[in-house]
C-alpha atoms as an extended CHARMM CRD file, in Angstrom:
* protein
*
       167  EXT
         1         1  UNK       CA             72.4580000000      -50.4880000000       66.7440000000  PROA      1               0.0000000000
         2         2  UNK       CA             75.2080000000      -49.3140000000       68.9150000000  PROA      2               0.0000000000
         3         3  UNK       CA             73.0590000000      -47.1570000000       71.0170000000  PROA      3               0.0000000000
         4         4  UNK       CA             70.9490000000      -49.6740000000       72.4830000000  PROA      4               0.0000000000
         5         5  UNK       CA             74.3920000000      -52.1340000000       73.1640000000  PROA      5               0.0000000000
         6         6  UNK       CA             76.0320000000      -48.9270000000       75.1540000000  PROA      6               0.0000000000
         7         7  UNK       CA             72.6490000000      -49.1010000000       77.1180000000  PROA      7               0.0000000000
         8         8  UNK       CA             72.8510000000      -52.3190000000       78.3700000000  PROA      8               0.0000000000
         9         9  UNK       CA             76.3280000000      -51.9070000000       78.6450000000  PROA      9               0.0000000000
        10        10  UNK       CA             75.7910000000      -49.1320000000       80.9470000000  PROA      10              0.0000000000
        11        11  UNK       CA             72.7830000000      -51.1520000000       82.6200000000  PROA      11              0.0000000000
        12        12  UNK       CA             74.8490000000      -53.6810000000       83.6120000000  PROA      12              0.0000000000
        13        13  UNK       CA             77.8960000000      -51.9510000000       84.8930000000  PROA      13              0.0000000000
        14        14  UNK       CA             76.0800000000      -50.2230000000       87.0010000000  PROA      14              0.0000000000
        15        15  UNK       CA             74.0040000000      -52.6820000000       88.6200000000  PROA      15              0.0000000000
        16        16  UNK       CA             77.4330000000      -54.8080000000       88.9630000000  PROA      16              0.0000000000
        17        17  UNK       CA             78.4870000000      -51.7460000000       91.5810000000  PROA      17              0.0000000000
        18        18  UNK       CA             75.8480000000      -52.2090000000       93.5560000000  PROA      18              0.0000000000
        19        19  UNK       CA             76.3000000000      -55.3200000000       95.9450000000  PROA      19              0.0000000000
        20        20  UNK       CA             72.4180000000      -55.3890000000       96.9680000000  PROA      20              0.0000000000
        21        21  UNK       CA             71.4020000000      -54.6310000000       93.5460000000  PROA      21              0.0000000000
        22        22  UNK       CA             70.2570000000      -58.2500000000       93.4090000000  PROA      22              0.0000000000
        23        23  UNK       CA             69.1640000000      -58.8710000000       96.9210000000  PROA      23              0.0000000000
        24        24  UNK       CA             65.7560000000      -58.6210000000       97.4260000000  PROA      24              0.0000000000
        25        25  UNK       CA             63.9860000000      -56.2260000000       99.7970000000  PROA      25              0.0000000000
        26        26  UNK       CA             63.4870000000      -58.6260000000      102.3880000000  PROA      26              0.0000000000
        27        27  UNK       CA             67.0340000000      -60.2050000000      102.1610000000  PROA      27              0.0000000000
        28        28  UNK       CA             68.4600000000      -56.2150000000      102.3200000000  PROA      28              0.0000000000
        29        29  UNK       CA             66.1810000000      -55.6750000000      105.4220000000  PROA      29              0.0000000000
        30        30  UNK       CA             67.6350000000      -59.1270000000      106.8070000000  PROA      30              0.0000000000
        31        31  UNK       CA             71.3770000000      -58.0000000000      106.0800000000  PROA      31              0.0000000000
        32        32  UNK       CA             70.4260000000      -54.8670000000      107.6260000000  PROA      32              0.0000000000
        33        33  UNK       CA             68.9950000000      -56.4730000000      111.3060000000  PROA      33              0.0000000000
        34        34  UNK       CA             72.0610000000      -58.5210000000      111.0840000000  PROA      34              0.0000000000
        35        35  UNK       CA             74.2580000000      -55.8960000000      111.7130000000  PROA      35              0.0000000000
        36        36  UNK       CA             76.9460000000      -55.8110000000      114.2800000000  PROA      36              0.0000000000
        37        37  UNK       CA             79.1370000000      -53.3350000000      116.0280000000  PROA      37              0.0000000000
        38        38  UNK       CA             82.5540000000      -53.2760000000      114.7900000000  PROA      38              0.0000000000
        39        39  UNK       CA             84.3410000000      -54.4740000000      117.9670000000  PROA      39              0.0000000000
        40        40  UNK       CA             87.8310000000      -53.8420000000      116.1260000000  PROA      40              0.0000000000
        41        41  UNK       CA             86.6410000000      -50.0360000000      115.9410000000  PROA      41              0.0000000000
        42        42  UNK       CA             85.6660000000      -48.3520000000      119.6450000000  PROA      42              0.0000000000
        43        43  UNK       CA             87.5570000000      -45.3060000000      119.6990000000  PROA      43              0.0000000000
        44        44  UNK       CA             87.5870000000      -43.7820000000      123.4000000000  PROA      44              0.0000000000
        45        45  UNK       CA             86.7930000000      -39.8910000000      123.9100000000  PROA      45              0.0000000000
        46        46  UNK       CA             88.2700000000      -37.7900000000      126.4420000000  PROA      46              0.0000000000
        47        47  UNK       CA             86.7490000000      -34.8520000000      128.0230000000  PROA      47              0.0000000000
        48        48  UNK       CA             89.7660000000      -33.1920000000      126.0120000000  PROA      48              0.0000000000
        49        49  UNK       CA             88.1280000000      -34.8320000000      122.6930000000  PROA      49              0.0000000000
        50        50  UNK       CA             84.6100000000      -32.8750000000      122.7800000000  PROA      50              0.0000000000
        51        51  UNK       CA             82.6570000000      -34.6860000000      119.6590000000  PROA      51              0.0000000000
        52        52  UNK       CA             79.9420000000      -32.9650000000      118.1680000000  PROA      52              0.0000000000
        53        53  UNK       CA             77.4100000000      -33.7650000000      115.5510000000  PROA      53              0.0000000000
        54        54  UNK       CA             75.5320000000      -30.6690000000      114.7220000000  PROA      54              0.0000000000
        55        55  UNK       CA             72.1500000000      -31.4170000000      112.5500000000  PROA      55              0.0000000000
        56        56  UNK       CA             69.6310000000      -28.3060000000      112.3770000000  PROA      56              0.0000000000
        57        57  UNK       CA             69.3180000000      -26.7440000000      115.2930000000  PROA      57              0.0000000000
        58        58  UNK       CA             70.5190000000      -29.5230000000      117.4340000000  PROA      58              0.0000000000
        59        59  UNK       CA             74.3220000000      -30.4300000000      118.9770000000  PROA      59              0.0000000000
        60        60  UNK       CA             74.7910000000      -33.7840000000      120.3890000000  PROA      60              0.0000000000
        61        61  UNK       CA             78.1030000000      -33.6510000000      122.1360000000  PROA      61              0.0000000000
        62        62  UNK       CA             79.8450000000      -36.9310000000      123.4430000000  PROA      62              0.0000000000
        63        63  UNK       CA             82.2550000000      -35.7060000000      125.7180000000  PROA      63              0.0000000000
        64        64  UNK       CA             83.5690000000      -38.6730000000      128.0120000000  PROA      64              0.0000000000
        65        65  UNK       CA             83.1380000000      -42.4870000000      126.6130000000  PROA      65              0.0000000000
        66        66  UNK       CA             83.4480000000      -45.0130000000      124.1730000000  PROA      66              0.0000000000
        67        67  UNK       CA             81.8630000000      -44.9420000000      120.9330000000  PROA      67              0.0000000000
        68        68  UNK       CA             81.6000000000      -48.2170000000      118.3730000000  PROA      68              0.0000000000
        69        69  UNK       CA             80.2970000000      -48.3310000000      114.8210000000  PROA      69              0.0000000000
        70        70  UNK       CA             78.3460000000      -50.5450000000      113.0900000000  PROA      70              0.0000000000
        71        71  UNK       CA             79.8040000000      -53.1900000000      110.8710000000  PROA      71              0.0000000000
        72        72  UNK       CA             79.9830000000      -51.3760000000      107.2700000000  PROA      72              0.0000000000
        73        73  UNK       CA             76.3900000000      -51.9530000000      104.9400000000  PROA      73              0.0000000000
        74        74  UNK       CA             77.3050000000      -52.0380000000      100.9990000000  PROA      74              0.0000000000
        75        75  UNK       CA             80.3890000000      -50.0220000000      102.0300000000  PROA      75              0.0000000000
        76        76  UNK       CA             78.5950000000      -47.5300000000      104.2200000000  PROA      76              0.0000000000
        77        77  UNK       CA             78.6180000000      -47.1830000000      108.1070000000  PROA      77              0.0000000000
        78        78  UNK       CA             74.9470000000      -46.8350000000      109.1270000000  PROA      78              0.0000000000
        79        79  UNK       CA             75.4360000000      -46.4980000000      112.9650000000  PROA      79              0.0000000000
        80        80  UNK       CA             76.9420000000      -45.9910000000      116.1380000000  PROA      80              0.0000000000
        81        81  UNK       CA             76.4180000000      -46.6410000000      120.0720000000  PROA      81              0.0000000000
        82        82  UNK       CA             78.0500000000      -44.1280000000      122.6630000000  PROA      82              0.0000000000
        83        83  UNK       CA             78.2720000000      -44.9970000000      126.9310000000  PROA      83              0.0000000000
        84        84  UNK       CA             79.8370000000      -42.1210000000      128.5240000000  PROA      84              0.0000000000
        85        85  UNK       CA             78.6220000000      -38.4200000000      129.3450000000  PROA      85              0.0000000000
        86        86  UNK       CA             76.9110000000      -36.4240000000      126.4970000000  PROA      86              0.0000000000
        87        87  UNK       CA             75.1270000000      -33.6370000000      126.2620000000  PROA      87              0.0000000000
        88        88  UNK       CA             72.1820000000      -32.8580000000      123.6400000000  PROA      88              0.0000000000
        89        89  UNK       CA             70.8860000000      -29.4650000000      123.3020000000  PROA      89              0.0000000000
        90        90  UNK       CA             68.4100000000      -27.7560000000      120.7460000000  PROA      90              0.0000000000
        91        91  UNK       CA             67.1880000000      -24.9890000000      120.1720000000  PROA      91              0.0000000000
        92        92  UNK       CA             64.6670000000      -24.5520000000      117.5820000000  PROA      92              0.0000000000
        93        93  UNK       CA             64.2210000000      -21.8060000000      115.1590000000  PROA      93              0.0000000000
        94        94  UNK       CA             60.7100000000      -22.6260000000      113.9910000000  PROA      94              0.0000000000
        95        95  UNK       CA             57.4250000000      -20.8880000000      116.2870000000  PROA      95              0.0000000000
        96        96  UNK       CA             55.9980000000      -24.5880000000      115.6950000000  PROA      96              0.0000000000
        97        97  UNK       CA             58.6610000000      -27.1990000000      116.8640000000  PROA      97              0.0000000000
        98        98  UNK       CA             59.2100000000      -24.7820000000      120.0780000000  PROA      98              0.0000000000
        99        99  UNK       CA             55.6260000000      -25.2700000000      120.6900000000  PROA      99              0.0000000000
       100       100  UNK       CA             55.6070000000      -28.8610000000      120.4680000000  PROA      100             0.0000000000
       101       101  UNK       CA             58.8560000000      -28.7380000000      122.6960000000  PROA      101             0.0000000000
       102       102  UNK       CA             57.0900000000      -26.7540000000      125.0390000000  PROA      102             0.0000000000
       103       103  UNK       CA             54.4760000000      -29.1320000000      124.8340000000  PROA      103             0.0000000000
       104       104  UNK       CA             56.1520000000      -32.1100000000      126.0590000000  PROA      104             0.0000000000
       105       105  UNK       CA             59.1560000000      -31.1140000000      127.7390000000  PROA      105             0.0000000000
       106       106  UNK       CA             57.9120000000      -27.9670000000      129.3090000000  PROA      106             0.0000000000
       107       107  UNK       CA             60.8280000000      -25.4890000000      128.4850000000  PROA      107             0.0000000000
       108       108  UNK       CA             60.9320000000      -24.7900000000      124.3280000000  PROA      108             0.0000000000
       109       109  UNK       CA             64.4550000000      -25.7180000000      124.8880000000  PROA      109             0.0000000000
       110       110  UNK       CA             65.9900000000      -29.5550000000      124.9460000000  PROA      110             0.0000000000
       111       111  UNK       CA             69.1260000000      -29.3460000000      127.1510000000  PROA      111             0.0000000000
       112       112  UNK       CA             69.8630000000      -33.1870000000      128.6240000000  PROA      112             0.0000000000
       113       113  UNK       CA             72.7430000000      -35.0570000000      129.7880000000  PROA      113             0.0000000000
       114       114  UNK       CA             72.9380000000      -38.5800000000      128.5880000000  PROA      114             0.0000000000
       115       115  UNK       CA             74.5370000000      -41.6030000000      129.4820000000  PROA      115             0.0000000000
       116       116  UNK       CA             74.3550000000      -43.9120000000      126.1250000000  PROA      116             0.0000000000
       117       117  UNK       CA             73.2390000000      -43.1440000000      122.3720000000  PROA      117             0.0000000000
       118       118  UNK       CA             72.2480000000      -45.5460000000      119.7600000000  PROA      118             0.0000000000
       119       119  UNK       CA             71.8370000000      -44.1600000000      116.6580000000  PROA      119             0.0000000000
       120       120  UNK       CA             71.4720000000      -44.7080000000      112.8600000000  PROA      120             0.0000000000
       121       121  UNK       CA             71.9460000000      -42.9480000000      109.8500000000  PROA      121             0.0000000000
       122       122  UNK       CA             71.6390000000      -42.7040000000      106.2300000000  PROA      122             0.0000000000
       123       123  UNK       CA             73.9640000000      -39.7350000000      105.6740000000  PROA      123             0.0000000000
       124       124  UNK       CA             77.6090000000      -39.0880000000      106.1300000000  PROA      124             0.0000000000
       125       125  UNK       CA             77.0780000000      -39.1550000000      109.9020000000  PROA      125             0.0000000000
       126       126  UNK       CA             79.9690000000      -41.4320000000      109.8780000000  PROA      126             0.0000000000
       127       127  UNK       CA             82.3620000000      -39.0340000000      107.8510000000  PROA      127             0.0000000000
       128       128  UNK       CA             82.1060000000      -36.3740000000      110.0480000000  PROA      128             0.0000000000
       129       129  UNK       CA             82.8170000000      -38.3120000000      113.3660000000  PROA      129             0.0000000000
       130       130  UNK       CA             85.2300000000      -39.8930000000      111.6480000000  PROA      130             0.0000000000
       131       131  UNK       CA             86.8570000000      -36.3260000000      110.7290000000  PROA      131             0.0000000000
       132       132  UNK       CA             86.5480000000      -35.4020000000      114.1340000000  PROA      132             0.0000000000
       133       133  UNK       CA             88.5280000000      -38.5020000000      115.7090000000  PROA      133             0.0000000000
       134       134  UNK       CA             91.3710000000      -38.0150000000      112.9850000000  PROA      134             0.0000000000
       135       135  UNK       CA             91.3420000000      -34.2480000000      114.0500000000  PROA      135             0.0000000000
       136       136  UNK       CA             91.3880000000      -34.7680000000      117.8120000000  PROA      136             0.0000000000
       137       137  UNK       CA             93.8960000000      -38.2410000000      117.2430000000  PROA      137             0.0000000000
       138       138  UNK       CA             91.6750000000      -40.8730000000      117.8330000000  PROA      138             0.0000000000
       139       139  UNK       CA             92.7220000000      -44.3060000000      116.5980000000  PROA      139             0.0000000000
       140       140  UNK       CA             90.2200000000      -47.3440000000      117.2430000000  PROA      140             0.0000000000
       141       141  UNK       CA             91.1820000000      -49.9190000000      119.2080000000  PROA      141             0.0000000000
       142       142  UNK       CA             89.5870000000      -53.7420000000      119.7720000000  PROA      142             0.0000000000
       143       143  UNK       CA             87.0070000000      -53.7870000000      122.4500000000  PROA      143             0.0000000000
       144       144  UNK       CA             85.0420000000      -57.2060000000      122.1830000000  PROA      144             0.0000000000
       145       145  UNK       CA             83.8590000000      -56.3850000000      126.1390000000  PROA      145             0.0000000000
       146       146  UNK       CA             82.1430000000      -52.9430000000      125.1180000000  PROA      146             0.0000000000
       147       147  UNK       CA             80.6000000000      -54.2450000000      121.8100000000  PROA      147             0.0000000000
       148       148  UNK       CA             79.1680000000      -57.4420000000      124.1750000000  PROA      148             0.0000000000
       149       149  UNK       CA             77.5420000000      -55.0360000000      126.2360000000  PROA      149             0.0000000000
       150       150  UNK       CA             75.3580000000      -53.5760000000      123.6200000000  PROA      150             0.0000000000
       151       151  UNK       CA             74.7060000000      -57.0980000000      121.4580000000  PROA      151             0.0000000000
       152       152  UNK       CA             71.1350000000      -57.4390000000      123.2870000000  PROA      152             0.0000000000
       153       153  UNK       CA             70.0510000000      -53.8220000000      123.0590000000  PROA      153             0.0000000000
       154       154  UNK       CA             71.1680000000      -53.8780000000      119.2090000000  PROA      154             0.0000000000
       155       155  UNK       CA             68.8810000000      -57.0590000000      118.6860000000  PROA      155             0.0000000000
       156       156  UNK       CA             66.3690000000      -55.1060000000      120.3390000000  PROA      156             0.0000000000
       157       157  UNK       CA             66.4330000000      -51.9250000000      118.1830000000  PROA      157             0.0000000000
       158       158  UNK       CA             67.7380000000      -52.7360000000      115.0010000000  PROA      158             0.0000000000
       159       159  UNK       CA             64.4540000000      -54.1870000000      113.4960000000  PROA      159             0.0000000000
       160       160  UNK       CA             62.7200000000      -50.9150000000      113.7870000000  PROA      160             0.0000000000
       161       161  UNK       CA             65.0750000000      -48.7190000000      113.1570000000  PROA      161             0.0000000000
       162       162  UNK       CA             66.7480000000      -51.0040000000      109.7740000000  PROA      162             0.0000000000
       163       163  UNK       CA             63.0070000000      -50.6380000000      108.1530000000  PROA      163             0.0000000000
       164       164  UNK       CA             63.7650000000      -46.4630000000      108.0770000000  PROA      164             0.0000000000
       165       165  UNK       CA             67.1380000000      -47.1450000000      106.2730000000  PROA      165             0.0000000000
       166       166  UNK       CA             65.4150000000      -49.3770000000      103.5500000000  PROA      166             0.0000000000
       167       167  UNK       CA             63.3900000000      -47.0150000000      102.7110000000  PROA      167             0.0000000000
């Protein structure tokens, strides 16, 4: 008789942790096109800063600019915009993905400048930049101007890209 009590017990502790336990799909896919940059957290990057993210055979490094994140989902950071200088390179491994590099951007090789980022993320993305900053003494500061900028461009692109993270 216990058993089945320490069960539901269990049940609903853990669906009490979860905030969106009780949302439905469509209201968690609403919260998640709602999001906003966190104007209270830009942090600015130096050339002296050099962020990276490394992810497979891929760097992305945000050397000179401002970077804000999203507005935390369930506790979680699921995003970030960069405007500065950046730099992706990759270079695959796999006989197959250099092909299909080859394919449509004529060298096997990706190695591009950039001017802005937006990107979003299910993993701890937002750890390791967050590592990074702490490392290199970055401390966020408000910047309601730079988070304006990008308001009509994140309207634009969260609705496709917030359907990936439900998933």
């Amino acid at each position: 008789m216990r058993l089945p009590l320490g069960f539901a017990l269990l049940a609903f502790f853990l669906g009490a942790s979860s905030p969106a336990a009780h949302l439905s799909p469509r209201e968690v896919l609403a919260a998640l096109n709602a999001l906003r940059l966190d104007s209270q957290r830009v942090y600015k990057i130096s050339p002296s800063d050099r962020i990276e993210l490394h992810e497979g055979d891929a760097v992305l490094a945000l050397d000179q600019g401002k970077l804000a994140f999203f507005e935390p989902f369930e506790n979680r950071i699921t995003g970030f915009v960069f405007s500065g200088i950046g730099h992706a390179l990759a270079l695959p491994r796999n006989p197959a993905e250099r092909q299909q590099m080859a394919r449509f951007l004529g060298p096997p090789v990706l190695d591009q400048r950039f001017v802005s980022v937006y990107a979003r993320f299910t993993d701890d993305t937002a750890q390791q930049l967050l590592s990074q900053f702490s490392q290199a003494l970055l401390q966020p500061a408000p910047d309601d101007s730079f988070t304006a900028l990008w308001r009509p461009n994140i309207e634009r692109l969260n609705t496709s890209h917030s359907q990936r993270i439900l998933f």
